[in-house]
C-alpha positions as CSV (number, residue, x, y, z in Angstrom):
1,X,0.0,0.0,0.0
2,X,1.6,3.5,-0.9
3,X,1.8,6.1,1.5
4,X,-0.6,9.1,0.9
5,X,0.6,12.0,-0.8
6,X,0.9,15.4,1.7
7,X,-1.5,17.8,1.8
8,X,0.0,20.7,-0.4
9,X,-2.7,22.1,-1.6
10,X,-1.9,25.3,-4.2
11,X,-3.6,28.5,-5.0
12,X,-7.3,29.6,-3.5
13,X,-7.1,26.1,-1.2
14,X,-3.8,27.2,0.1
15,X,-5.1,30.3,1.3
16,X,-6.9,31.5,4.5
17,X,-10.6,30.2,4.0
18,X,-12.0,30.9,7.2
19,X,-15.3,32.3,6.1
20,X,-17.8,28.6,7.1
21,X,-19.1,31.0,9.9
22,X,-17.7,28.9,13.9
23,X,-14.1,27.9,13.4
24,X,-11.4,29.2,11.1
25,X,-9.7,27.2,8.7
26,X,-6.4,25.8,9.7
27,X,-3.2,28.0,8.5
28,X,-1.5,26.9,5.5
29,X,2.0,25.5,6.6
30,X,3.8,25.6,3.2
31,X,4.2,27.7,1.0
32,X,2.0,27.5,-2.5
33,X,4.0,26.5,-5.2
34,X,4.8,29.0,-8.5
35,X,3.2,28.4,-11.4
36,X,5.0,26.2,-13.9
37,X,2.3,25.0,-16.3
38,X,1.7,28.2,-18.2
39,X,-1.8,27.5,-19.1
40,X,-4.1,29.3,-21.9
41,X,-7.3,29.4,-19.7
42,X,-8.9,30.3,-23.5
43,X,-7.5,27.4,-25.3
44,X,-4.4,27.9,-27.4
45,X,-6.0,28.5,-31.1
46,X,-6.4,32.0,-30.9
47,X,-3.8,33.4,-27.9
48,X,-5.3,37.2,-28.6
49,X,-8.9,36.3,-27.7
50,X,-10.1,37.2,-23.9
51,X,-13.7,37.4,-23.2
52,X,-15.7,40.4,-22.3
53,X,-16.2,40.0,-18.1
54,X,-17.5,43.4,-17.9
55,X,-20.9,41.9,-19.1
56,X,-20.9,39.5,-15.4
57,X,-21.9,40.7,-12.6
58,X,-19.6,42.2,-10.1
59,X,-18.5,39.0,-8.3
60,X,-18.0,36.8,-11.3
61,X,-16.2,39.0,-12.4
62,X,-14.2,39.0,-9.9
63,X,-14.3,35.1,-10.1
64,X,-13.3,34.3,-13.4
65,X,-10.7,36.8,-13.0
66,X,-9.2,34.4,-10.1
67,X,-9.5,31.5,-11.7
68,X,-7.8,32.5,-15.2
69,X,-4.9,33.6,-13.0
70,X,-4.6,30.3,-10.7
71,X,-5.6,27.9,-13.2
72,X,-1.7,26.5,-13.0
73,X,-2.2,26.0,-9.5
74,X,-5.7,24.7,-9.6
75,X,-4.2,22.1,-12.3
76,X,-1.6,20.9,-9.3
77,X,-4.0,20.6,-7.3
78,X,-6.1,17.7,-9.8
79,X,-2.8,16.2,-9.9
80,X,-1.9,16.0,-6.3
81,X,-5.5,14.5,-5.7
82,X,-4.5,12.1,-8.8
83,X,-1.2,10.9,-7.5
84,X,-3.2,9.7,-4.3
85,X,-4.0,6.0,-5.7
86,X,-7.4,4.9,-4.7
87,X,-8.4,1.6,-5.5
88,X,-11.7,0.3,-4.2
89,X,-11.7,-3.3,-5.1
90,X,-8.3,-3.9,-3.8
91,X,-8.1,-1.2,-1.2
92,X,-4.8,0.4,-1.9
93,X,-4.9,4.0,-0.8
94,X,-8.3,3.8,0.6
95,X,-7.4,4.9,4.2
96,X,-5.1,7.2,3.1
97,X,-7.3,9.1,0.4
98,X,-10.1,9.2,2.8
99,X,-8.1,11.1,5.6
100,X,-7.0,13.2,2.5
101,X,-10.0,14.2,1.4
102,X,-11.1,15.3,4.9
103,X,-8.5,17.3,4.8
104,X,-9.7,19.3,1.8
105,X,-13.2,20.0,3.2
106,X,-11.2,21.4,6.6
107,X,-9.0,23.3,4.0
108,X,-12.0,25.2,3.4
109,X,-13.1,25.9,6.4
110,X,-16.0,22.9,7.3
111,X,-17.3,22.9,10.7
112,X,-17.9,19.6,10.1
113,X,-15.7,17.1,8.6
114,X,-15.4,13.5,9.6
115,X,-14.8,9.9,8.2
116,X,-17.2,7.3,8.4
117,X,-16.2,4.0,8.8
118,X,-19.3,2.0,7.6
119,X,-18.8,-0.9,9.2
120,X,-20.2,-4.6,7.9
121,X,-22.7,-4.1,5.1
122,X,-26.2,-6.2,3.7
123,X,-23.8,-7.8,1.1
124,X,-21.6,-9.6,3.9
125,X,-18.3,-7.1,3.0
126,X,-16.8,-4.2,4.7
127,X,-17.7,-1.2,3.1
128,X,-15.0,1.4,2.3
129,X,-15.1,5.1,4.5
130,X,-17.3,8.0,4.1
131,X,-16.5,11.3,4.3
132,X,-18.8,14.0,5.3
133,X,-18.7,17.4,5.7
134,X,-20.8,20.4,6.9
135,X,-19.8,24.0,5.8
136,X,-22.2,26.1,7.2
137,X,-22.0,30.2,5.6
138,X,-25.1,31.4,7.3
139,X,-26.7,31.3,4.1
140,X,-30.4,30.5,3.4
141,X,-29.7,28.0,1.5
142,X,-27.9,24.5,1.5
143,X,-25.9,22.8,-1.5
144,X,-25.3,19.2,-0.8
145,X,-22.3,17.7,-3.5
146,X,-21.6,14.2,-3.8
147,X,-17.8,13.1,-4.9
148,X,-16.6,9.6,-5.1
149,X,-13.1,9.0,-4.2
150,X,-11.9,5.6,-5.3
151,X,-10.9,4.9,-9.0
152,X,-10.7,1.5,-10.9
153,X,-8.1,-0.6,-10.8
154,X,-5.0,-0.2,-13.6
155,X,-5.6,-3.7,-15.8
156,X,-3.3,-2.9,-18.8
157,X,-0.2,-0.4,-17.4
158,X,1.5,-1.6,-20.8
159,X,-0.9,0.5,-23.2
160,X,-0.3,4.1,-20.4
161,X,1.7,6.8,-22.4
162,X,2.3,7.9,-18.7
163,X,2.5,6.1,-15.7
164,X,-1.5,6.3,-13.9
165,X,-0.4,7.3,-10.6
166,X,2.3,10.3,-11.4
167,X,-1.0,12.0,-13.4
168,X,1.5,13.6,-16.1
169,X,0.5,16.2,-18.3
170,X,0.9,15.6,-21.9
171,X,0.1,17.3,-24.7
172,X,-3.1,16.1,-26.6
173,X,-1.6,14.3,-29.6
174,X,0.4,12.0,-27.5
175,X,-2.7,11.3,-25.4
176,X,-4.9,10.9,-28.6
177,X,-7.1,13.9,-27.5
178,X,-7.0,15.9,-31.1
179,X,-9.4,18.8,-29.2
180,X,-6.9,19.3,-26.4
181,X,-3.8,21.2,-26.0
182,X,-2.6,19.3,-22.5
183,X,-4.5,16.8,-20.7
184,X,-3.7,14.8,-17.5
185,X,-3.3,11.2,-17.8
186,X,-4.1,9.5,-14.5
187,X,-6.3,6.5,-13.1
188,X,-9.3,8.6,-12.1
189,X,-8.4,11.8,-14.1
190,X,-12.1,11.9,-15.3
191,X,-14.1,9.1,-13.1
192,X,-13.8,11.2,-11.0
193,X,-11.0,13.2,-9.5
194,X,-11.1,16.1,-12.2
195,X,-14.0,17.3,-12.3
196,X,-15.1,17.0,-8.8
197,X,-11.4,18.8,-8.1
198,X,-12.6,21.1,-10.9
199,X,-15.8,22.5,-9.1
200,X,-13.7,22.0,-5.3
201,X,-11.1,24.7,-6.9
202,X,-14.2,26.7,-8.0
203,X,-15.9,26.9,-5.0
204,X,-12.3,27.8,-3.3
205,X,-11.7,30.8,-5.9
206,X,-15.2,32.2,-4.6
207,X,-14.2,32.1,-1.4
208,X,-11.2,33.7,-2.7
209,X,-12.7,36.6,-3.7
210,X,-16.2,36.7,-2.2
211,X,-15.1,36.3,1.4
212,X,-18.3,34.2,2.3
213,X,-20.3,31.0,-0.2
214,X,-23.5,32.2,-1.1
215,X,-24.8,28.8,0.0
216,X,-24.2,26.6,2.7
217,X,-22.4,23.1,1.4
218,X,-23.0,19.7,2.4
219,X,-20.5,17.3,1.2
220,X,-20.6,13.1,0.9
221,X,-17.6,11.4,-0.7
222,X,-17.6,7.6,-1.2
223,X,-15.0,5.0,-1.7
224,X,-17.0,2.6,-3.1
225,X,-18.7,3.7,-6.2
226,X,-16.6,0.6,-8.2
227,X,-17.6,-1.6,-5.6
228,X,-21.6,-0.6,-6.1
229,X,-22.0,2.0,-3.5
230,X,-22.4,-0.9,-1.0
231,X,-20.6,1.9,1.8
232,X,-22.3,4.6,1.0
233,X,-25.7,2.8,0.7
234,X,-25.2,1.6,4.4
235,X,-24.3,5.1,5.7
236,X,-27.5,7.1,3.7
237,X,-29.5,3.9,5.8
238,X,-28.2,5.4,9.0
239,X,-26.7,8.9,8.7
240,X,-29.8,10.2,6.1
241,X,-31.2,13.0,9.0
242,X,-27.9,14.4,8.2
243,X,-28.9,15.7,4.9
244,X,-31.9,17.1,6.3
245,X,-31.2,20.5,5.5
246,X,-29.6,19.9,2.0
247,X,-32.3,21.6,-0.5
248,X,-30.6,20.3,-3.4
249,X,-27.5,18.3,-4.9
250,X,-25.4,19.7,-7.2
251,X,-25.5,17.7,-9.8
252,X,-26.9,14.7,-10.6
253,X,-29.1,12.4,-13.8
254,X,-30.5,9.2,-13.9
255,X,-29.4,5.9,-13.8
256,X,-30.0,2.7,-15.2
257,X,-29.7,0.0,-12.5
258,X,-26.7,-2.7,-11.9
259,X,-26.3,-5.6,-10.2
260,X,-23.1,-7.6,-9.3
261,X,-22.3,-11.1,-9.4
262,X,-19.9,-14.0,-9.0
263,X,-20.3,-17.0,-10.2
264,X,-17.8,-20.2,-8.7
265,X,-17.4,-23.4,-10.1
266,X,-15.0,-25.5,-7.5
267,X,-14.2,-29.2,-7.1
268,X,-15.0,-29.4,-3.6
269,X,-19.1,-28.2,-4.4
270,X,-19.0,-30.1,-7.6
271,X,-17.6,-33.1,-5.9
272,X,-15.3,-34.1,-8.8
273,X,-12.0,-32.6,-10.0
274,X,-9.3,-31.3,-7.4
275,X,-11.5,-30.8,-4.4
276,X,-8.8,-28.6,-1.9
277,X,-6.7,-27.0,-4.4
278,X,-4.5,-26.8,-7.7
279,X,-3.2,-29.8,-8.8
280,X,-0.7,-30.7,-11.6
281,X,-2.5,-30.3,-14.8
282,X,-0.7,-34.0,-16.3
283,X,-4.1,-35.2,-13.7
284,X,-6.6,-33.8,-16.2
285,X,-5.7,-37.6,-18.1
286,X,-8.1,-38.7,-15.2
287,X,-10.0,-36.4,-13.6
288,X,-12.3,-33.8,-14.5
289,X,-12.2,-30.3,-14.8
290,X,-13.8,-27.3,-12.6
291,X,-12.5,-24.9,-15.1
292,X,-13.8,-26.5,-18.5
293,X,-17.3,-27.3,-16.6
294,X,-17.8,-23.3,-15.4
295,X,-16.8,-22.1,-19.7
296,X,-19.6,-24.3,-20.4
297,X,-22.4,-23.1,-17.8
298,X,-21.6,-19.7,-19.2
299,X,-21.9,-20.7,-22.3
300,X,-25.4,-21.9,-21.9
301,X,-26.6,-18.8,-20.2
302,X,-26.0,-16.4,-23.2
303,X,-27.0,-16.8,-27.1
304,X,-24.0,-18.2,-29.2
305,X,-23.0,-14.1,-30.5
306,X,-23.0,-13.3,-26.2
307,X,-25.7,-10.8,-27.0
308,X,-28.9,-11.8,-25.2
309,X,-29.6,-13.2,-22.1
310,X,-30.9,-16.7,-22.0
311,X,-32.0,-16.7,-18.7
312,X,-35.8,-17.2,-18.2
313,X,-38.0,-14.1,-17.3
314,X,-34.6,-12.1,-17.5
315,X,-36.6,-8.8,-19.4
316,X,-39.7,-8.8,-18.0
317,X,-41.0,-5.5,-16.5
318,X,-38.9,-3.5,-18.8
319,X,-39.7,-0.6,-20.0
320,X,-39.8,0.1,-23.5
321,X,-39.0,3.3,-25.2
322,X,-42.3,6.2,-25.8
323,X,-43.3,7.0,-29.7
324,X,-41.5,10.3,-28.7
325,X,-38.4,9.0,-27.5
326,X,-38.2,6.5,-30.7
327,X,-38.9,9.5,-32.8
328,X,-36.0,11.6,-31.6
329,X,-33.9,7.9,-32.0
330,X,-35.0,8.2,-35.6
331,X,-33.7,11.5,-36.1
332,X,-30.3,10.6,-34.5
333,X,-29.9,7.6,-36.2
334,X,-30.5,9.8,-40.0
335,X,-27.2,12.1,-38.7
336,X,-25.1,9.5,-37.4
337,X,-21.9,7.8,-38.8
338,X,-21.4,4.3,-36.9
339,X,-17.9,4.1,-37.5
340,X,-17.3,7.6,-35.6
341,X,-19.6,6.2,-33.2
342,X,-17.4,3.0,-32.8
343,X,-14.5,5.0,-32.8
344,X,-15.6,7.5,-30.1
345,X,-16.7,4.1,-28.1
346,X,-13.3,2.7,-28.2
347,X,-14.7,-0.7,-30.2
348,X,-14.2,-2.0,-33.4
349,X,-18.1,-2.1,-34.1
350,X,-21.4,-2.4,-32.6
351,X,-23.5,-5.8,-32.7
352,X,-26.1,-3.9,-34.9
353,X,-25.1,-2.2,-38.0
354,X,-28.2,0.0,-38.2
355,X,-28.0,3.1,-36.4
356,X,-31.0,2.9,-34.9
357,X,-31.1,-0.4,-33.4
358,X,-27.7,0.6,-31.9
359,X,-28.7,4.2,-29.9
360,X,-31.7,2.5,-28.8
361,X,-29.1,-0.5,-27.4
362,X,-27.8,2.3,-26.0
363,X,-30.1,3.8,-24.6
364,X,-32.8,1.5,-23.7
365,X,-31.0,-2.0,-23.9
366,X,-30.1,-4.2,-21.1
367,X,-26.9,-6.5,-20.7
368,X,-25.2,-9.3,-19.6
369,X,-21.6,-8.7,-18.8
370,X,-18.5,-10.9,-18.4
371,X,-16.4,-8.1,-16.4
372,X,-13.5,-11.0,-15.3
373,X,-12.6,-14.7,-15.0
374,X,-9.9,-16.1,-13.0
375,X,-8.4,-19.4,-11.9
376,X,-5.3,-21.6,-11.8
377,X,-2.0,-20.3,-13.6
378,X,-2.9,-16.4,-13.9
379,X,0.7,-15.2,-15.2
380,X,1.1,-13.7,-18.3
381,X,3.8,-15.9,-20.7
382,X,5.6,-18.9,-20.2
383,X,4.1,-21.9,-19.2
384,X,3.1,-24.1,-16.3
385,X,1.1,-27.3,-16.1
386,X,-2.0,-26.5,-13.6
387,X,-5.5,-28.2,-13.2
388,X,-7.3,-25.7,-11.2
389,X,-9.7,-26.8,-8.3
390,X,-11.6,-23.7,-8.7
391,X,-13.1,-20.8,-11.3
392,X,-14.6,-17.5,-10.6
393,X,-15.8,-15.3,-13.0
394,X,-17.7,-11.5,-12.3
395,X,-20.2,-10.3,-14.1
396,X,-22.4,-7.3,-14.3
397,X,-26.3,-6.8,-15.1
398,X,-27.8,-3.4,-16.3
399,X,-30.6,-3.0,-16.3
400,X,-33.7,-0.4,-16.9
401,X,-36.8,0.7,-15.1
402,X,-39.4,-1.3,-13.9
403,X,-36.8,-4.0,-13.6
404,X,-35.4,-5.2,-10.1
405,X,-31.9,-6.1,-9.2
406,X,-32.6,-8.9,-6.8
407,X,-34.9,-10.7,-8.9
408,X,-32.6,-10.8,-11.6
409,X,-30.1,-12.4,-9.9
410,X,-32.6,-14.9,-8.2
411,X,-34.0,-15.9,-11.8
412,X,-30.0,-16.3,-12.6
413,X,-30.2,-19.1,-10.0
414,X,-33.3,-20.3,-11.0
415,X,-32.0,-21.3,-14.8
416,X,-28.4,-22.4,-13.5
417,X,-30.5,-24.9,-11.5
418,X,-32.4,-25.9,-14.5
419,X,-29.3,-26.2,-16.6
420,X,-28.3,-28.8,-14.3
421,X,-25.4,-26.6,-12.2
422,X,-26.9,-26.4,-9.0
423,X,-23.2,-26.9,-7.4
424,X,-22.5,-23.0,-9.1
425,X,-22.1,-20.8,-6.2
426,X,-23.7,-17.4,-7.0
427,X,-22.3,-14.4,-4.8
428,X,-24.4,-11.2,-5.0
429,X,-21.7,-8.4,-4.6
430,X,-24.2,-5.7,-4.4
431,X,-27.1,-3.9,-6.7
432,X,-27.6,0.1,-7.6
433,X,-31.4,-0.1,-8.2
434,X,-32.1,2.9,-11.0
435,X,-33.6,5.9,-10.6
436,X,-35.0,8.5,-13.2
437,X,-33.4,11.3,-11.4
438,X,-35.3,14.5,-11.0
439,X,-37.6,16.6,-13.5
440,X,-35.4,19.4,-15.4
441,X,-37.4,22.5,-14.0
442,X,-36.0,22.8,-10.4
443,X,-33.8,25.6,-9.4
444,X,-30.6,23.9,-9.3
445,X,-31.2,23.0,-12.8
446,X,-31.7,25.7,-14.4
447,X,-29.0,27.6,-12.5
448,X,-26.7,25.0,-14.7
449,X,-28.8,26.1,-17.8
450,X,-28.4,30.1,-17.0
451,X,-24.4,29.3,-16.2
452,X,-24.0,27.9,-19.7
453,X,-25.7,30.9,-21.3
454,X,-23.5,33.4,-19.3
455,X,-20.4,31.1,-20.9
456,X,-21.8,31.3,-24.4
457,X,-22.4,34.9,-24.6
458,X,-18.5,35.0,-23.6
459,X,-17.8,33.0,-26.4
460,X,-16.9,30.3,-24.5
461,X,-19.5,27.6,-25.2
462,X,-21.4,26.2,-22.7
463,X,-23.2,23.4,-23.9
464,X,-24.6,20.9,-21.2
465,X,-23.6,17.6,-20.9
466,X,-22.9,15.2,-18.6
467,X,-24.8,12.4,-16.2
468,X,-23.8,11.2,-13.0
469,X,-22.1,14.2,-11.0
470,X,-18.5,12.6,-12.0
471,X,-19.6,11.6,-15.6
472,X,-17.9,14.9,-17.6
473,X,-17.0,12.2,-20.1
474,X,-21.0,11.3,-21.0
475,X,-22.1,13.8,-23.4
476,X,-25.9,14.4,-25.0
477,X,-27.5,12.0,-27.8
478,X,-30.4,14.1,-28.3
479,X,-31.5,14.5,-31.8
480,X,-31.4,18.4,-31.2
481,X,-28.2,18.8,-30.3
482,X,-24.7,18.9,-31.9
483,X,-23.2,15.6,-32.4
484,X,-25.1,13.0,-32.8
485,X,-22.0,10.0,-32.7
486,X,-21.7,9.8,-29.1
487,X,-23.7,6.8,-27.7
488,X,-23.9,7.2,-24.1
489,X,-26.8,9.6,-22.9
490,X,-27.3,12.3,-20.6
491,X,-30.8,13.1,-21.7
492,X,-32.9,13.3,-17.9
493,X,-35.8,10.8,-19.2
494,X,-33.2,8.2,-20.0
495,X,-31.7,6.2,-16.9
496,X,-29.2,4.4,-19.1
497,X,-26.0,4.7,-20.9
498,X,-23.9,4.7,-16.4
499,X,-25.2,3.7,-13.2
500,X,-24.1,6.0,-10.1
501,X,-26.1,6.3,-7.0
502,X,-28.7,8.2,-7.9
503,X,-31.2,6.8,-5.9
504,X,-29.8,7.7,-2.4
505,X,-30.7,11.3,-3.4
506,X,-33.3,11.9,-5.9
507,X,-36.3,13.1,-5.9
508,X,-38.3,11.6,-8.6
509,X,-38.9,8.1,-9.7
510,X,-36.5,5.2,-8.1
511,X,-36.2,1.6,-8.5
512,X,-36.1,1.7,-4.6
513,X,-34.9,4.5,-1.9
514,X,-33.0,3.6,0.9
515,X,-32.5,6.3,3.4
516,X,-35.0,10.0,3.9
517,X,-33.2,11.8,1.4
518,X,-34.8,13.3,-1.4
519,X,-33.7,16.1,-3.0
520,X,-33.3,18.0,-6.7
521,X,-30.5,17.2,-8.7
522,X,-28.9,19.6,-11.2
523,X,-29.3,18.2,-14.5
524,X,-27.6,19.4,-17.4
525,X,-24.2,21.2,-15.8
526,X,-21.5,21.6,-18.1
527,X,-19.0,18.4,-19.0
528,X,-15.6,18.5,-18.0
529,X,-13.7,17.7,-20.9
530,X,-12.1,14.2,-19.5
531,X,-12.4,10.9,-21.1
532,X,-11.7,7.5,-20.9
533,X,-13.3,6.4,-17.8
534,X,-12.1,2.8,-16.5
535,X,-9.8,2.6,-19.5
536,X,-5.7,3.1,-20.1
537,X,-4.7,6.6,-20.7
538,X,-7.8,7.7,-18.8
539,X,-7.4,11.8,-19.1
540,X,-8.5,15.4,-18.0
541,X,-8.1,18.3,-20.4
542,X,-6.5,21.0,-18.8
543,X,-6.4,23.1,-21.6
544,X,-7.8,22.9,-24.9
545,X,-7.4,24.1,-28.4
546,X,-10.7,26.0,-28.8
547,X,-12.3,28.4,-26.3
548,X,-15.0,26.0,-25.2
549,X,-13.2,23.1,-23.0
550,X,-10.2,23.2,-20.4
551,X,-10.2,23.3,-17.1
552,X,-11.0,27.3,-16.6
553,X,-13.9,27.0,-18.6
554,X,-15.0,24.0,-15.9
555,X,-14.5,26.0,-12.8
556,X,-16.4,28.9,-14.3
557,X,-19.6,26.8,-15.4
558,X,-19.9,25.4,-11.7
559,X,-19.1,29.2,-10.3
560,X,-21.6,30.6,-12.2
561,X,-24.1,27.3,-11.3
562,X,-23.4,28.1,-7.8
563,X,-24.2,31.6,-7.4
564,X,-26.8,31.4,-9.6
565,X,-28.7,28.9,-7.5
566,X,-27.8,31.0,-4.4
567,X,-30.1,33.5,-6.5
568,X,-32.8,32.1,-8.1
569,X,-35.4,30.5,-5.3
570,X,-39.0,29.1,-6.6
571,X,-39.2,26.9,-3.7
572,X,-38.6,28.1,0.2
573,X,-35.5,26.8,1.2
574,X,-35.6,24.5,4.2
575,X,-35.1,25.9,8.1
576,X,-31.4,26.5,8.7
577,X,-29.8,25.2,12.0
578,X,-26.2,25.0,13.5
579,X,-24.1,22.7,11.7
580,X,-25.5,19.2,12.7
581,X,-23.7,17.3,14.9
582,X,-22.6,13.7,13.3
């Protein structure tokens, strides 16, 4: 396990932040590094171009100025974060990047910030820390963002053009990012280190220059999303009261729902092959083999192409798709080249070849997933005579609405049964039911919308995009906008296309709600120009080519999103208390 990084944080979150209302920050103890970056916070196609702030109001102005003049700093500080490893599923870092992260939420001034240890969860496993954190500004109203801190696991460190955990920048044609001048290339650089960094070093450059949020902050960061939320789930069971004076999350879409399995095929259930452990393969002459019998029970729960299901009642209750919703399909599919769709995908090509058929996969299909397999001689090269006693493989459901979790995975027992493998343990690793998020009108939502008008009459873009609050990389299929080759979706009436935890927190439709919390989410906040999630050469774009992406332009959208929210009230916010006590 690597040690955690130090806390050196640079620019605004190195600086006195005092202003959450009972107990002043901590003082910074080192000194804030110089800027060494040099980075064009208006992309690098045009260096003579600067927008027009006199058209903001007085303290965005003052905010954009800040942020265009620490974005080198505000870059070290995604890297520092990035450096941190994180790893859910194998727990490197885990202790370490929670205490870390609770130390950026005291940075900033948090009455409240604590660590949650979760304890023993529904699943039968441990769950990962929580970190909470109350900042309380005396405002009338109360901001609640969720982060996730763990990453993926690094399965291919041969295909990195930069090591994952030094979080390098490189310039965008070594990374394969033609839109982007420099990007960092780190394990978690977009899922979801830098952009949730992105809006932490905005919310610090208000304090910056403001003195005081405009909204009081609630703040929940999990080390568990790869590992289903089972951690945070168990905490939102018992800690929901202290959300109870959040009027709205951040941001936040729907989600389609996923459940977790592992299947097991050993000798000792089977009662044949090696029954306590490996054995020299020269045995397979006369015995038999968990390994080959566990290939072929998969093989009978999929069709022969591994593209539907073949497990009895597996879509019932689904939900199909309205005349409306196949109508703006129709009008994608007429604008859409599949092989920059592919390409954008990272595949070679989808399993349909009509564009159609494959956006409303996309969008509206369900699947069965082999995510892993292991068992008997794992290393890569040479050789090594091995009859395994035992085979696990992991596999992953999604699923849509009106569809449960739990009773996929009980049907999945059901037909191994029938199939004659009754000795196939099944282990339920955990299940994220889904949720269709919450309806586009609500305040926090359109104080996204009104922040990417005030960047578009800068020049600046402002497009929205995005899904989960860490899904920058997710950008919009609808028909009406811009490009219609990306497949994943971040339209609000379409829980597909990611799962996240969606349905801890919103308040609209939800496969099932666990925990008292139910609150708006933003929809439609501006991506943050990262890609690559769960892949090699996962990256962040720091700066781009164009004015409209880089990581200025981030900060600024969830600036103006913030303040704008702090503004615009349609519905009463909730009583305000003293920071509740955890």
């Amino acid at each position: 396990m690597r040690v955690m990084m130090p806390l050196v944080l640079t620019g605004a979150l190195a600086v006195g932040l005092s202003g959450c209302a009972n107990k002043p920050a901590p003082a910074a103890t080192v000194t804030p590094a110089k800027p060494t970056l040099g980075i064009h916070p208006f992309g690098t196609a045009d260096p003579s171009f600067k927008p027009d702030y006199s058209k903001l109001s007085p303290e965005l102005q003052k905010v954009f100025a800040y942020i265009d003049e620490h974005v080198d700093e505000h870059a070290q500080n995604l890297q520092q974060w990035m450096r941190q490893p994180s790893i859910s599923n194998s727990g490197e870092g885990i202790p370490e990047s929670a205490e870390m992260v609770k130390g950026f939420f005291e940075k900033l001034g948090c009455q409240t910030a604590r660590v949650y240890d979760v304890g023993v969860t529904e699943y039968g496993s441990v769950g990962n820390p929580v970190v909470y954190a109350k900042c309380d500004e005396g405002a009338p109203k109360t901001l609640a963002i969720y982060w996730q801190y763990d990453t993926m696991p690094v399965t291919q460190p041969a295909l990195w053009v930069a090591p994952p955990f030094e979080a390098k920048v490189v310039d965008g044609a070594t990374a394969a990012v033609p839109d982007a001048s420099r990007v960092i290339v780190a394990r978690g650089a977009t899922n979801s280190k830098g952009p949730e960094m992105a809006v932490f070093n905005a919310i610090t450059s208000m304090k910056a220059t403001m003195g005081k949020l405009p909204v009081n902050l609630i703040f929940v960061a999990e080390g568990d999303e790869e590992r289903m939320d089972i951690g945070l789930r168990k905490f939102m069971a018992d800690h929901s009261d202290l959300f109870a004076e959040a009027d709205a999350l951040y941001a936040g879409g729907p989600s389609e729902g996923c459940v977790y399995v592992e299947l097991t095929t050993s000798g000792k259930s089977w009662g044949r092959g090696p029954v306590q452990s490996d054995v020299h393969g020269a045995i397979k002459r006369t015995a038999d083999s968990p390994a080959w019998r566990h290939m072929h029970m998969l093989a009978m729960l999929t069709s022969l192409d591994g593209n539907t299901p073949l497990i009895k009642g597996f879509s019932e209750n689904q939900d199909p798709p309205t005349k409306e919703e196949e109508a703006q399909m129709k009008a994608q599919a007429a604008r859409t080249d599949l092989s920059i769709m592919a390409r954008n995908s990272g595949v070679a090509r989808f399993m349909h070849d009509d564009a159609y058929n494959v956006i409303k996969d996309g969008r509206f299909g369900t699947s069965f997933n082999l995510d892993g397999i292991w068992g008997g001689n794992m290393y890569a090269g040479g050789a090594g005579a091995i009859l395994p006693n035992k085979i696990t493989s992991k596999h992953n459901f999604r699923y849509v609405p009106r569809m449960n979790g739990v009773d996929i995975v009980k049907k999945l027992r059901t037909q191994l049964d029938a199939n004659g493998y009754k000795d196939v343990e099944v282990k339920l690793i955990g299940d994220v039911p889904w949720s269709r998020g919450s309806k586009r009108d609500n305040d926090i939502s359109k104080s996204h919308q009104k922040a990417a008008e005030i960047l578009a009459s800068l020049g600046l873009g402002g497009t929205p995009g995005g899904r989960g609050p860490e899904s920058a990389q997710v950008a919009p299929v609808s028909a009406k906008l811009e490009d219609p080759n990306v497949l994943l979706s971040a339209d609000a009436s379409e829980p597909t296309g990611g799962y996240w935890p969606a349905y801890l927190f919103a308040d609209g439709e939800n496969g099932q709600k666990v925990g008292t919390v139910s609150i708006p989410m933003g929809n439609g906040r501006i991506g943050a120009g990262g890609g690559r999630a769960h892949a090699a050469n996962e990256y962040f774009t720091i700066e781009s080519r164009g004015k409209t992406g880089g990581l200025a332009n981030v900060e600024k959208a969830a600036a103006a999103a913030i303040l704008q929210y702090a503004q615009t009230t349609t519905v009463p916010p909730k009583p305000k208390s003293v920071a509740a006590k955890p």
